[in-house]
The first five atom37 places (N, CA, C, CB, O) and aatype in JSON, in Angstrom:
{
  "aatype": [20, 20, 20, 20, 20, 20, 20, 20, 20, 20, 20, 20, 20, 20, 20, 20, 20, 20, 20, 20, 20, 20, 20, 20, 20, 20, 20, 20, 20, 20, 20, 20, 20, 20, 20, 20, 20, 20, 20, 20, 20, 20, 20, 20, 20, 20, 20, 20, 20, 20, 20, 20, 20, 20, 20, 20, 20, 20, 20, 20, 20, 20, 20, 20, 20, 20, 20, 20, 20, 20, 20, 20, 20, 20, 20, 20, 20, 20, 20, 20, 20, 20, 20, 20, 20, 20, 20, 20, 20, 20, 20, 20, 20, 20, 20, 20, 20, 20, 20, 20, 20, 20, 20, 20, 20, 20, 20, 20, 20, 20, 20, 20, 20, 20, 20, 20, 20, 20, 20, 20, 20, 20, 20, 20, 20, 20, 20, 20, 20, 20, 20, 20, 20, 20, 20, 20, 20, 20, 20],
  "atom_mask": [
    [1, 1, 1, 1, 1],
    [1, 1, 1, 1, 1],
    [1, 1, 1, 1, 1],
    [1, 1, 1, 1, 1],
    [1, 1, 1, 1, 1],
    [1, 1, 1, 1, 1],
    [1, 1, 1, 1, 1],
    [1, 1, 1, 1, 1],
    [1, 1, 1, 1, 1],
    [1, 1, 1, 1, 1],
    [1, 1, 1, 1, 1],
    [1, 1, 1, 1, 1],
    [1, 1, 1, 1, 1],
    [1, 1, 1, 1, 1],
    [1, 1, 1, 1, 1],
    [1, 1, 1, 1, 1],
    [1, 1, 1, 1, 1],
    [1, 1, 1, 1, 1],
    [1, 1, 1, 1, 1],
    [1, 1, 1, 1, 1],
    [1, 1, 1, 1, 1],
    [1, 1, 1, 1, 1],
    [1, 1, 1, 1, 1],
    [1, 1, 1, 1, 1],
    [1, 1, 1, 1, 1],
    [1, 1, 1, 1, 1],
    [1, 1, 1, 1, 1],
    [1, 1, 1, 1, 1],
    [1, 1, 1, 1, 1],
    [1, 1, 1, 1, 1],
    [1, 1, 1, 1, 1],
    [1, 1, 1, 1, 1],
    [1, 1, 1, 1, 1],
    [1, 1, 1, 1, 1],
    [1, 1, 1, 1, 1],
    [1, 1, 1, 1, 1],
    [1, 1, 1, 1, 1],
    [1, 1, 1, 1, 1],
    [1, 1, 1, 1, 1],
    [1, 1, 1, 1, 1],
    [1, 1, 1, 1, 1],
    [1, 1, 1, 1, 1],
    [1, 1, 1, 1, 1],
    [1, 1, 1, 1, 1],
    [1, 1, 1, 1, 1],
    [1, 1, 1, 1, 1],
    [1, 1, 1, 1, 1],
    [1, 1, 1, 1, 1],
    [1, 1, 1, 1, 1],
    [1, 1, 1, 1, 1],
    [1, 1, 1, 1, 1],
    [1, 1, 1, 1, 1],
    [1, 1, 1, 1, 1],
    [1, 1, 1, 1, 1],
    [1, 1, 1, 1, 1],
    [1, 1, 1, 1, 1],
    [1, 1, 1, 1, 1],
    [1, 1, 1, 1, 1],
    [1, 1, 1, 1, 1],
    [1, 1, 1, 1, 1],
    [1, 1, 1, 1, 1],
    [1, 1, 1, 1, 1],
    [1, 1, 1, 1, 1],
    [1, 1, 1, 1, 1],
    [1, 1, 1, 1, 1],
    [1, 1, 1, 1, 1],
    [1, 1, 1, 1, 1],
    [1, 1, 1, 1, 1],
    [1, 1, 1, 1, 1],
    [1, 1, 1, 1, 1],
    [1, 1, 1, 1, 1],
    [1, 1, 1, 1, 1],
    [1, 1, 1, 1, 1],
    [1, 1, 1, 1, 1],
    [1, 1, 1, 1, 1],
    [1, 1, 1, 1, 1],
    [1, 1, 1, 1, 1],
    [1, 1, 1, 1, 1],
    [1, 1, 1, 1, 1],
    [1, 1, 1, 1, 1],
    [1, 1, 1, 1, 1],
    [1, 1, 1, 1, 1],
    [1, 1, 1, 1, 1],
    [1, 1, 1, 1, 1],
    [1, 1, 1, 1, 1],
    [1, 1, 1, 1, 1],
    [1, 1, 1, 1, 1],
    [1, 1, 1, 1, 1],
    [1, 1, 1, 1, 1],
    [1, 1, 1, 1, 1],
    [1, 1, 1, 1, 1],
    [1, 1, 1, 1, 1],
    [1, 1, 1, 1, 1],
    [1, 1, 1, 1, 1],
    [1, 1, 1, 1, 1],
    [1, 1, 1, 1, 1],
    [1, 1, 1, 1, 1],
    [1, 1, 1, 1, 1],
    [1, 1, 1, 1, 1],
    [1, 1, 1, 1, 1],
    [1, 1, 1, 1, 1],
    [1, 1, 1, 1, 1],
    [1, 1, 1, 1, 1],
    [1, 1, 1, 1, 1],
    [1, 1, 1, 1, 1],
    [1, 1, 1, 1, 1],
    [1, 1, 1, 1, 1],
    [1, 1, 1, 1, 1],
    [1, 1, 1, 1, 1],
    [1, 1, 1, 1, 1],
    [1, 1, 1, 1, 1],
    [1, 1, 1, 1, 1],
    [1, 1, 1, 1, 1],
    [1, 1, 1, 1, 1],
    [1, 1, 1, 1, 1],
    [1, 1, 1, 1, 1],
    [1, 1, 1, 1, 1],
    [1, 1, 1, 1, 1],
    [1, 1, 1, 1, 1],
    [1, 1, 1, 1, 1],
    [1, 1, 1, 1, 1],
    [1, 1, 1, 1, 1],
    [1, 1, 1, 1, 1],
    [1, 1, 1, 1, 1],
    [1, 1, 1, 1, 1],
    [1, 1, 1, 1, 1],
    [1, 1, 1, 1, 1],
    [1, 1, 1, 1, 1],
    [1, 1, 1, 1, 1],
    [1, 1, 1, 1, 1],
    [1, 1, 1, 1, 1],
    [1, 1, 1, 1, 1],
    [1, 1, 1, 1, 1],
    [1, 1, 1, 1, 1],
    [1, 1, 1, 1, 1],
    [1, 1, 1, 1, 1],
    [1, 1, 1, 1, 1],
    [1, 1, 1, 1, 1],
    [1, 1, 1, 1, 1]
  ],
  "atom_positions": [
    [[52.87, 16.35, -31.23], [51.95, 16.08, -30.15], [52.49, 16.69, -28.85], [51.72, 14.57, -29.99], [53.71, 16.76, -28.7]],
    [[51.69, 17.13, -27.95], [51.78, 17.52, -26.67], [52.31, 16.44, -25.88], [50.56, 17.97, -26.2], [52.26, 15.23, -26.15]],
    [[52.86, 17.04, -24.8], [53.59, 15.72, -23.82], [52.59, 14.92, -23.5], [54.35, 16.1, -22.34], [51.38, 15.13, -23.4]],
    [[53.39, 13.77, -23.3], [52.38, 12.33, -23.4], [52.04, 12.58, -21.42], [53.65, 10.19, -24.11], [52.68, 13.28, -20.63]],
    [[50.98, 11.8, -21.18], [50.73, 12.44, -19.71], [49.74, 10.7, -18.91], [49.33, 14.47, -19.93], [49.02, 9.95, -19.58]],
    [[50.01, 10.54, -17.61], [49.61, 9.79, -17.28], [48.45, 10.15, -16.38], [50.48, 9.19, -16.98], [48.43, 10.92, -15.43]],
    [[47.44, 9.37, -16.93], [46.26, 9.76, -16.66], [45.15, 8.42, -16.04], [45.84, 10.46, -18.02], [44.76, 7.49, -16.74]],
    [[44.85, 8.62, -14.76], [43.94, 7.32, -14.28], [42.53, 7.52, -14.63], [43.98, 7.04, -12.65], [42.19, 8.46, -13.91]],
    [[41.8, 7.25, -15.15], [39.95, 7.29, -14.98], [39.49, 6.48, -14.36], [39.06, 7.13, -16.12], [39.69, 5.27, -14.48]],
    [[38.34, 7.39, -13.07], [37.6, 6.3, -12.51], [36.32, 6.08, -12.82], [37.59, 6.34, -11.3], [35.41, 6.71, -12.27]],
    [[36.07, 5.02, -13.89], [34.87, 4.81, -13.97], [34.45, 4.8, -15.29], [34.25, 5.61, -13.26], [34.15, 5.87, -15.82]],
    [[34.38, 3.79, -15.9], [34.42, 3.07, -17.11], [33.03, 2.9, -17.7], [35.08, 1.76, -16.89], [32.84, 1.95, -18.45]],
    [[32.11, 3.67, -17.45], [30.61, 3.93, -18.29], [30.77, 4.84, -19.46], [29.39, 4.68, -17.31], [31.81, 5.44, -19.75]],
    [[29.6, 4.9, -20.13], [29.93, 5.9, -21.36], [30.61, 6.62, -21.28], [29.17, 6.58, -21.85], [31.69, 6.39, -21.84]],
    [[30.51, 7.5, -20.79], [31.19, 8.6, -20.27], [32.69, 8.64, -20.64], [31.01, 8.61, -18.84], [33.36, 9.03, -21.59]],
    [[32.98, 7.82, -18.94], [34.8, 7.25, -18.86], [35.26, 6.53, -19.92], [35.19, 6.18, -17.62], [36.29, 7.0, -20.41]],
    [[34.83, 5.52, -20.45], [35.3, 4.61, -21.85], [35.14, 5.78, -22.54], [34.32, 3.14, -22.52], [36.18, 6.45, -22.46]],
    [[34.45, 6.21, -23.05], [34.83, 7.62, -24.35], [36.39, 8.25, -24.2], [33.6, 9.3, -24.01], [37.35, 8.25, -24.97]],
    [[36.25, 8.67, -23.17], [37.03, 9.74, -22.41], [38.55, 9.19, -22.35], [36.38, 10.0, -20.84], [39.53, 9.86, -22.66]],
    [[38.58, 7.59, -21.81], [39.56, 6.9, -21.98], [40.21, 6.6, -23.53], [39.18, 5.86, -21.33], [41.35, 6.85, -23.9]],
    [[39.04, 5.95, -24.33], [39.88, 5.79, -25.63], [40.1, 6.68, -26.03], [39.53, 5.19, -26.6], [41.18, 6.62, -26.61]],
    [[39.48, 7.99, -26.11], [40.11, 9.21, -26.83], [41.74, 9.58, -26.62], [39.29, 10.46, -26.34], [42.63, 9.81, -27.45]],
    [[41.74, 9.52, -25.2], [42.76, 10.09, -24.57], [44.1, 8.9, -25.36], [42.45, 10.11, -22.63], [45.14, 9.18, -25.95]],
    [[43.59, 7.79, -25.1], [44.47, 6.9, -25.22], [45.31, 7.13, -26.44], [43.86, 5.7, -25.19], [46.53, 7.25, -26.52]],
    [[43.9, 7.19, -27.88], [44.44, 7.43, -29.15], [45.53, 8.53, -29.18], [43.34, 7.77, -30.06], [46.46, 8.5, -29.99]],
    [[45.31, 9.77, -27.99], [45.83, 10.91, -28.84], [47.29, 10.66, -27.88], [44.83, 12.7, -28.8], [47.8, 11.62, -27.31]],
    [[47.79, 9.46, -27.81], [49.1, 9.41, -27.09], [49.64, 9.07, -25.4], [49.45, 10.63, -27.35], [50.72, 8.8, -24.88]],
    [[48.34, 9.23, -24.96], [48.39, 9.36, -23.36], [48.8, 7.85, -22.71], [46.74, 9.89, -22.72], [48.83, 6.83, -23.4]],
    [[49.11, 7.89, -21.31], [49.53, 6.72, -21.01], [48.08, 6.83, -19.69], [51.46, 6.58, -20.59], [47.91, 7.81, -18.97]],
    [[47.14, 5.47, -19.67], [46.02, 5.62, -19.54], [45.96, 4.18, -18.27], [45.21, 5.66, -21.11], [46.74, 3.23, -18.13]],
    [[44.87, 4.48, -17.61], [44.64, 3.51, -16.68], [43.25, 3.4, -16.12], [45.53, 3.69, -15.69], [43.17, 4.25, -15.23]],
    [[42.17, 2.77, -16.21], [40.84, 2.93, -15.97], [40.26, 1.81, -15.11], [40.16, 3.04, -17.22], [40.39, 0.59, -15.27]],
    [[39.58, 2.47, -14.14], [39.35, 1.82, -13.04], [37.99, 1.29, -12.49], [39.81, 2.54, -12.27], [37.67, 2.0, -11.54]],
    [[37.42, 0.67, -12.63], [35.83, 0.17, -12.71], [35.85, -0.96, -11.68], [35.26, -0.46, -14.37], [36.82, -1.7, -11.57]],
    [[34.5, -1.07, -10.77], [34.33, -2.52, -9.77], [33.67, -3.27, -10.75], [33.32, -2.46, -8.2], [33.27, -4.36, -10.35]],
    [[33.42, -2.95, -12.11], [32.35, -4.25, -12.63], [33.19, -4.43, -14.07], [30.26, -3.73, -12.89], [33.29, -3.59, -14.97]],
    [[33.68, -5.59, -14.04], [34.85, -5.85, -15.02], [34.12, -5.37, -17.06], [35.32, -8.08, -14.71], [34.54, -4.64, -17.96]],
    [[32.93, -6.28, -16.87], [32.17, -6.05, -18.04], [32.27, -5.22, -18.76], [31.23, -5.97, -17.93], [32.3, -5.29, -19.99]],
    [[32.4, -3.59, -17.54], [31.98, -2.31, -19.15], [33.47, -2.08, -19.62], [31.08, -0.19, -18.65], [33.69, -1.22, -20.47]],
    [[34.5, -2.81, -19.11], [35.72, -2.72, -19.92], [35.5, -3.11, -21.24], [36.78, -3.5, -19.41], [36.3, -2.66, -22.07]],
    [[34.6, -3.84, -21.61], [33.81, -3.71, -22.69], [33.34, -2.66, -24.1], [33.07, -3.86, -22.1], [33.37, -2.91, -25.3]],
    [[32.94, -1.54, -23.43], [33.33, -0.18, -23.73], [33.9, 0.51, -24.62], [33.83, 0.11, -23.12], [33.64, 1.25, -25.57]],
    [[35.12, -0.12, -23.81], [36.5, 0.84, -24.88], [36.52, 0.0, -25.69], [38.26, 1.2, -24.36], [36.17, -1.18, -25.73]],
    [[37.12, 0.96, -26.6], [37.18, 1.34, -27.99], [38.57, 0.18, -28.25], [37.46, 3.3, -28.29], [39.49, 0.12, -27.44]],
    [[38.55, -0.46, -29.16], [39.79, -1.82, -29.68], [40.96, -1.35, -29.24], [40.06, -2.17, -31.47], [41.72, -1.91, -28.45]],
    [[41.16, 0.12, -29.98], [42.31, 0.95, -30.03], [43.11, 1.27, -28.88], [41.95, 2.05, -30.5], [44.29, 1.61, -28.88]],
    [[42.13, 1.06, -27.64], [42.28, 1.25, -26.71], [43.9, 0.41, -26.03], [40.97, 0.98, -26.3], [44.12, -0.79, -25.82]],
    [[44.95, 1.83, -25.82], [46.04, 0.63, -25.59], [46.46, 0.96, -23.9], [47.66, 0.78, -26.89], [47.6, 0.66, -23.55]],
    [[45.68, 1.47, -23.08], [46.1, 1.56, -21.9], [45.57, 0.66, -21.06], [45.96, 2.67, -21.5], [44.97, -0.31, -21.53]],
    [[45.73, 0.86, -19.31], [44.81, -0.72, -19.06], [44.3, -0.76, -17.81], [45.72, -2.2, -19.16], [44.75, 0.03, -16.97]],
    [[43.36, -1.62, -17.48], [41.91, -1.41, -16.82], [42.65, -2.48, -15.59], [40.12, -2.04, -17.92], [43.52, -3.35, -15.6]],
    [[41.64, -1.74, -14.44], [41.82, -2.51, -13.6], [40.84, -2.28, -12.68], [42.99, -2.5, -13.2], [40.55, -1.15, -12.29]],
    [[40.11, -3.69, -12.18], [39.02, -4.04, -11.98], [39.27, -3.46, -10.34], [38.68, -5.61, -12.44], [40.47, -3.48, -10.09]],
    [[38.54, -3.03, -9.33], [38.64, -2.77, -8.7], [37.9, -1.45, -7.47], [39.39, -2.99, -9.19], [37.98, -0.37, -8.05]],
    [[37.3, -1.27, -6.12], [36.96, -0.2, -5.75], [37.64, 0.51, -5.12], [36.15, -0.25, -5.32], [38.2, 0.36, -4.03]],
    [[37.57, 1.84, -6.25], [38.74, 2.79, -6.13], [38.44, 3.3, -4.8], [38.85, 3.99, -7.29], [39.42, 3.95, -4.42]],
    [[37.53, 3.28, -3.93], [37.18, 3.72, -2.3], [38.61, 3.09, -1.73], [35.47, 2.83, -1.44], [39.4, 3.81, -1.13]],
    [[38.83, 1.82, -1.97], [40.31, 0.94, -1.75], [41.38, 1.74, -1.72], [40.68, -0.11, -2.87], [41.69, 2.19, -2.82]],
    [[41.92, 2.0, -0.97], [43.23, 2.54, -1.01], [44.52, 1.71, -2.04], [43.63, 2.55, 0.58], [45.35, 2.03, -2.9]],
    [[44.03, 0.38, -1.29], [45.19, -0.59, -1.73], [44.99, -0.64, -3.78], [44.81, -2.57, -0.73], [45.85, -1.11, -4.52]],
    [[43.77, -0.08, -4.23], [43.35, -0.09, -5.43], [43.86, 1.38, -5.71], [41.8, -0.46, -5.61], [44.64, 1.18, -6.65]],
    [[43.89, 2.55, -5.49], [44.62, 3.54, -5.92], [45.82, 3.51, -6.11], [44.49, 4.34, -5.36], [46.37, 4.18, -6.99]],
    [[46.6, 2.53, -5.08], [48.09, 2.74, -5.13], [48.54, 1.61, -6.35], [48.89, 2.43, -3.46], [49.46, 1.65, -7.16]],
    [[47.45, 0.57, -6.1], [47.78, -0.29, -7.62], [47.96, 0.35, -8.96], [46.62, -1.22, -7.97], [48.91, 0.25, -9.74]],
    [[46.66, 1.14, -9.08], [46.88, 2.35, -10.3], [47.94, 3.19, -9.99], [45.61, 3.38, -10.51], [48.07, 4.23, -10.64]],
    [[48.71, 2.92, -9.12], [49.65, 4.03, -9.11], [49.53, 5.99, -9.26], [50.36, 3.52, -10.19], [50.2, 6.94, -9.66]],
    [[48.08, 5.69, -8.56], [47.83, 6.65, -8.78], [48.61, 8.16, -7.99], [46.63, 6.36, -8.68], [48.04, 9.25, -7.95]],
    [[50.0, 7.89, -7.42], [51.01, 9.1, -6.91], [51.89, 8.84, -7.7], [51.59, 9.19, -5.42], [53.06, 8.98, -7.33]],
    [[51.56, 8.36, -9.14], [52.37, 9.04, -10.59], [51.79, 9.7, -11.67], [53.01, 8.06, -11.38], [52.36, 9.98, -12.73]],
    [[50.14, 10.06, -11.24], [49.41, 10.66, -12.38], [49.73, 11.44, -12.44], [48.33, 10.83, -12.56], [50.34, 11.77, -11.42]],
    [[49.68, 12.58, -13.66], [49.51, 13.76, -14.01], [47.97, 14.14, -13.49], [49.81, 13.87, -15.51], [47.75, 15.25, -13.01]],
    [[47.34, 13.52, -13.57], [46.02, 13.76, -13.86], [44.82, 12.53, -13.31], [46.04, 13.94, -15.43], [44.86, 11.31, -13.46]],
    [[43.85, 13.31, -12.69], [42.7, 12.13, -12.08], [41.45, 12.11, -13.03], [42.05, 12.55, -10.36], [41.08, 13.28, -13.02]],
    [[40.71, 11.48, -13.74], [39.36, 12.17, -14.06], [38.22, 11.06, -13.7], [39.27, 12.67, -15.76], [38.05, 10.01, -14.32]],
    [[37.3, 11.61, -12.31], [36.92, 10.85, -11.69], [34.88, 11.19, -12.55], [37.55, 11.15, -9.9], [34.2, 12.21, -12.57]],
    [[34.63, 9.97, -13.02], [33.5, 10.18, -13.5], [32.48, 9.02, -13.66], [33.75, 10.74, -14.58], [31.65, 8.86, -14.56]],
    [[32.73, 8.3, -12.64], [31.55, 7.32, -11.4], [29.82, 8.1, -12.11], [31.97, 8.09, -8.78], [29.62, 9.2, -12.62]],
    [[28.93, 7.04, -11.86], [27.8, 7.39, -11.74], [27.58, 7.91, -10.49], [27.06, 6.5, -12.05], [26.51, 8.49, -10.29]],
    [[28.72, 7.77, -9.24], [28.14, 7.86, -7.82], [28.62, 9.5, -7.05], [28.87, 6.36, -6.84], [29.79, 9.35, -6.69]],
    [[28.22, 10.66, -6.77], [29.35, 11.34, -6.55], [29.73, 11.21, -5.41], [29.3, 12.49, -6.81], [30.63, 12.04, -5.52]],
    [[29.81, 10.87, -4.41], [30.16, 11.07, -3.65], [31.53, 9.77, -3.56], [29.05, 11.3, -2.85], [32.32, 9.75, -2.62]],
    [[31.56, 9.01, -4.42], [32.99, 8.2, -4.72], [34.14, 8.86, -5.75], [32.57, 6.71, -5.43], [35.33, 8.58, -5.91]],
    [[33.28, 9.86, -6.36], [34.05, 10.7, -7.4], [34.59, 11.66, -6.62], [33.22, 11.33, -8.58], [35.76, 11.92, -6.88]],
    [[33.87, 12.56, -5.34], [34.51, 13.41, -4.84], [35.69, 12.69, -3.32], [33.28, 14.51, -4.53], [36.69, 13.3, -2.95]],
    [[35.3, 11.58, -2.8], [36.29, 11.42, -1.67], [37.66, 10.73, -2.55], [35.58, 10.29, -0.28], [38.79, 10.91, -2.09]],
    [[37.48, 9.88, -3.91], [38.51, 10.04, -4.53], [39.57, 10.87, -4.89], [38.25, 9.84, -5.08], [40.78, 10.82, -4.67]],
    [[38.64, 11.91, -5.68], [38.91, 13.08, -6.07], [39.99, 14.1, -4.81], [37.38, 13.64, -6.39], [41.01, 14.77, -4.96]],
    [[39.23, 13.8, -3.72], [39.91, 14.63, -2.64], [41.4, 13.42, -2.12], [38.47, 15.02, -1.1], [42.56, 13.77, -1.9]],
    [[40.93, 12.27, -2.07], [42.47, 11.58, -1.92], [43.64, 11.94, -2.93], [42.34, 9.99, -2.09], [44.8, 12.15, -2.57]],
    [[43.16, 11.98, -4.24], [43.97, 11.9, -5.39], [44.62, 13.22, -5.08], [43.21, 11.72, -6.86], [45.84, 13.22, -5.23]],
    [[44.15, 14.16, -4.74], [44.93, 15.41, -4.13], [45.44, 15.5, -2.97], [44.29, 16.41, -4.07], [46.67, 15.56, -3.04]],
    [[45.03, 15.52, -1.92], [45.49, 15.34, -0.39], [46.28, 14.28, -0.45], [44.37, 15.09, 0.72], [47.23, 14.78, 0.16]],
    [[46.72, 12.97, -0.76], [47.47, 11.99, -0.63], [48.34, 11.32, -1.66], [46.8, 11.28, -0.19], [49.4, 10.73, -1.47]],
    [[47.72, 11.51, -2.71], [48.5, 11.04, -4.26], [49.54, 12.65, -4.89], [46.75, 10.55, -5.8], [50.48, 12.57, -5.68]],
    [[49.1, 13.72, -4.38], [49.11, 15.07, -5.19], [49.21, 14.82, -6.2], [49.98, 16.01, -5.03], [50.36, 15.12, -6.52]],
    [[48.51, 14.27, -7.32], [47.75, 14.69, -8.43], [47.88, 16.12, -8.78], [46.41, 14.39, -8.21], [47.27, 16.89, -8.04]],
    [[48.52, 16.59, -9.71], [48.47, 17.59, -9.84], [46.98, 18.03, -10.72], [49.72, 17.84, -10.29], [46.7, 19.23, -10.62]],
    [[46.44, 17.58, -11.2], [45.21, 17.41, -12.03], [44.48, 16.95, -11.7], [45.16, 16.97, -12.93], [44.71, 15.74, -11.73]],
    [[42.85, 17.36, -11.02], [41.7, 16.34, -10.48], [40.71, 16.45, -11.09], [41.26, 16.42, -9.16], [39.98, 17.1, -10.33]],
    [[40.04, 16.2, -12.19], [38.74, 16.69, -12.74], [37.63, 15.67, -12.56], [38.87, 17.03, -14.25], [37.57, 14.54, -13.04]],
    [[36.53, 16.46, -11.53], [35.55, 15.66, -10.94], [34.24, 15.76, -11.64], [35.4, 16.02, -9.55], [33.83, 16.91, -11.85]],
    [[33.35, 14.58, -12.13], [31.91, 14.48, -12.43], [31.63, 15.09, -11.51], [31.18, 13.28, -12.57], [32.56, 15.24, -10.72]],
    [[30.16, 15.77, -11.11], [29.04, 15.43, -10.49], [28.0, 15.41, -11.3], [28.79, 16.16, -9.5], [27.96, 15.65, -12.5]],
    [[26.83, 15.0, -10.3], [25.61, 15.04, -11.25], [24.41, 15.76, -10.85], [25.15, 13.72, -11.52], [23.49, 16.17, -11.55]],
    [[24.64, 15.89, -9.2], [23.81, 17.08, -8.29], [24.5, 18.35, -8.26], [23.62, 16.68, -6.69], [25.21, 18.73, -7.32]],
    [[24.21, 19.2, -9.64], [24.51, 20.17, -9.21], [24.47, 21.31, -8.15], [24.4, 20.29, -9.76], [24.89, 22.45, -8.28]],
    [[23.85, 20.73, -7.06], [23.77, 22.15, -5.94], [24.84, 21.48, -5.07], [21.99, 22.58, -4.93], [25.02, 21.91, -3.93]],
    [[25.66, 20.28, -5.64], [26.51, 20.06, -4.34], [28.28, 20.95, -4.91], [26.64, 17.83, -3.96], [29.35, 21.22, -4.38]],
    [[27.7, 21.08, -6.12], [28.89, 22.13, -7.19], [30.03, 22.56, -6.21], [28.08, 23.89, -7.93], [31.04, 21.92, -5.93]],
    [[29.55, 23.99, -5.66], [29.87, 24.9, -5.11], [30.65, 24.67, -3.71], [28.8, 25.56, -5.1], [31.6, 25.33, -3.29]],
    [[30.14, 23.78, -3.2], [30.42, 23.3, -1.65], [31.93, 22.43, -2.34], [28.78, 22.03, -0.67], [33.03, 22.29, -1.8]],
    [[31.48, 21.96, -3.65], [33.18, 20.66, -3.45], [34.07, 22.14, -4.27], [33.21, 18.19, -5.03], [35.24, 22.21, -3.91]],
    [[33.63, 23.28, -5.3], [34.67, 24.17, -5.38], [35.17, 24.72, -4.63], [34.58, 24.86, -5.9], [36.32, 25.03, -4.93]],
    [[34.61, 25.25, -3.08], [35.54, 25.65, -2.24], [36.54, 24.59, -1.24], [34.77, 26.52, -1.5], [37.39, 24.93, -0.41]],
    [[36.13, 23.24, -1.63], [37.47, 22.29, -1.06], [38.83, 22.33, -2.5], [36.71, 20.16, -0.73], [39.87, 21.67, -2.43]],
    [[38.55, 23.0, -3.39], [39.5, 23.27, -4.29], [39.6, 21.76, -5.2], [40.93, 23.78, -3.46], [40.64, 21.11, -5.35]],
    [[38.44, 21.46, -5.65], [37.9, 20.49, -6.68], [38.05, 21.12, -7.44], [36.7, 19.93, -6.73], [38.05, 22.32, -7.21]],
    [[38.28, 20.6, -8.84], [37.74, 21.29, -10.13], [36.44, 20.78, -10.71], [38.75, 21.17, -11.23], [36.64, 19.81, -11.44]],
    [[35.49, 21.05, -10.63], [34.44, 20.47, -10.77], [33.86, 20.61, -12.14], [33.69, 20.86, -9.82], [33.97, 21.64, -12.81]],
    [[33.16, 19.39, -12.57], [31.81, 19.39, -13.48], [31.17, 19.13, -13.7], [31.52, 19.37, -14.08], [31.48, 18.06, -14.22]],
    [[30.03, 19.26, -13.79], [28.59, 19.04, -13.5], [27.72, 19.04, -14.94], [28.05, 20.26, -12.44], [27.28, 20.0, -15.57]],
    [[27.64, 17.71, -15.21], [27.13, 17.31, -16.37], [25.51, 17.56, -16.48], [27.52, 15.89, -16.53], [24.76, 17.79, -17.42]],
    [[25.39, 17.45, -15.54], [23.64, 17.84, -15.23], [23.42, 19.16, -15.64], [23.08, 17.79, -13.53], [22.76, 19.6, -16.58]],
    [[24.0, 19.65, -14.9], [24.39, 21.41, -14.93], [24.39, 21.92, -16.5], [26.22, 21.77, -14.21], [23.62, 22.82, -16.86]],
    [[25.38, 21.23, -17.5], [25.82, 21.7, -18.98], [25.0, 20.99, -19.92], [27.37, 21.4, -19.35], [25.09, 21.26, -21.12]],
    [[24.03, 19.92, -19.4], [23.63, 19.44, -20.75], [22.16, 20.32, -20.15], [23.68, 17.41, -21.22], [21.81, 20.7, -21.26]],
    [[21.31, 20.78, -19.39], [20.53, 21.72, -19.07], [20.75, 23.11, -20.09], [20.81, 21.93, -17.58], [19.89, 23.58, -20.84]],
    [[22.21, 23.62, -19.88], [22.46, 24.5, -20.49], [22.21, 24.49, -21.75], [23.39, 24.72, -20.29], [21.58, 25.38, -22.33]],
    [[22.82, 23.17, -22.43], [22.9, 23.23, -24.02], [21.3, 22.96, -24.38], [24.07, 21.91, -24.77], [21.03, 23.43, -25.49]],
    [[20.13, 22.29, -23.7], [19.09, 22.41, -24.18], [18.48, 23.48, -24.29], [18.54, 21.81, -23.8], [17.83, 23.84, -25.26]],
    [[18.71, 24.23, -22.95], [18.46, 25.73, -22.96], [18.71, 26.72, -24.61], [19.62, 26.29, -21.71], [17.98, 27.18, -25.5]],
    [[19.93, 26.68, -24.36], [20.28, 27.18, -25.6], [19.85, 26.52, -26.63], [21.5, 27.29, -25.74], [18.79, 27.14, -26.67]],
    [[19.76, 25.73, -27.56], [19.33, 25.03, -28.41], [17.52, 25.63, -28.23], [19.83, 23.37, -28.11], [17.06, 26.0, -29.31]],
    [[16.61, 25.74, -27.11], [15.15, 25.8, -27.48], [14.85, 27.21, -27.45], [14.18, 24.99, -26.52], [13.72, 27.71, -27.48]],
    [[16.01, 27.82, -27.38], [16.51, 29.44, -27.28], [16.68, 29.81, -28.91], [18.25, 29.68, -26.29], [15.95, 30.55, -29.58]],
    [[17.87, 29.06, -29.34], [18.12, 29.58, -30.87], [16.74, 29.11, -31.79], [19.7, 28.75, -31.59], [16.46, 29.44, -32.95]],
    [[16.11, 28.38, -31.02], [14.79, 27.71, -32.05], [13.76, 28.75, -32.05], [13.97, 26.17, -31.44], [13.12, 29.1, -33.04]],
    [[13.65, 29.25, -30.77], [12.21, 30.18, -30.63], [12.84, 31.64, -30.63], [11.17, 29.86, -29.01], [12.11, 32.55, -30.23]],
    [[13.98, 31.9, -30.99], [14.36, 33.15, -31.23], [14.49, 33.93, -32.68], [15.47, 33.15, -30.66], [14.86, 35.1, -32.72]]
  ]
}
């Protein structure tokens, strides 16, 4: 296995719970961060890293996650604009060497890649894959 890596997620909806237990299974040391205790719910049994209830806007809630020991941020909120001022703390103040940001408005893409986000835009790729998919059908 690849080096084991500490990794915070913000935001514990489908999405983040997937994203979390996967990670978790394949070795990672994991920490997931949600204001609504419930969808800790979510994860997967296997799940051996650990949640903490809280709004990551909170400073005093980032530093709980310890989040200026991650390897890695992966901020994926339903909200973006909590995914990106995170996203931009977790770099500017935690240095995170790793920030990988949801969005879901893709025309705001471009504007958070030149603050040196790594961005992704789920809106953006599942567009794509239908595209393609009603492409290989009628082709």
């Amino acid at each position: 296995m690849a080096k084991s890596l500490y990794i915070t997620v913000l935001g514990c909806g489908r999405l983040g719970s997937i994203l979390a237990s996967d990670l978790s299974q394949q070795g990672h040391n994991l920490v997931i961060i949600d204001q609504d205790k419930s969808t800790f719910a979510h994860l997967q049994a296997e799940f051996s890293g650990f949640t903490l209830r809280g709004d990551a806007a909170e400073m005093q809630v980032l530093e709980e996650a310890k989040l200026d020991k991650a390897d890695c941020l992966i901020a994926v909120t339903g909200k973006d604009n909590l995914n990106i001022m995170v996203s931009q703390l977790a770099k500017a103040v935690f240095n995170v060497p790793l920030v990988l940001t949801r969005i879901l408005d893709p025309a705001r893409e471009e504007i958070y890649q030149k603050l040196g986000l790594t961005i992704i835009s789920t809106t953006k790729i599942s567009a794509q894959a239908f595209l393609q998919k009603l492409e290989q059908i009628s082709s």
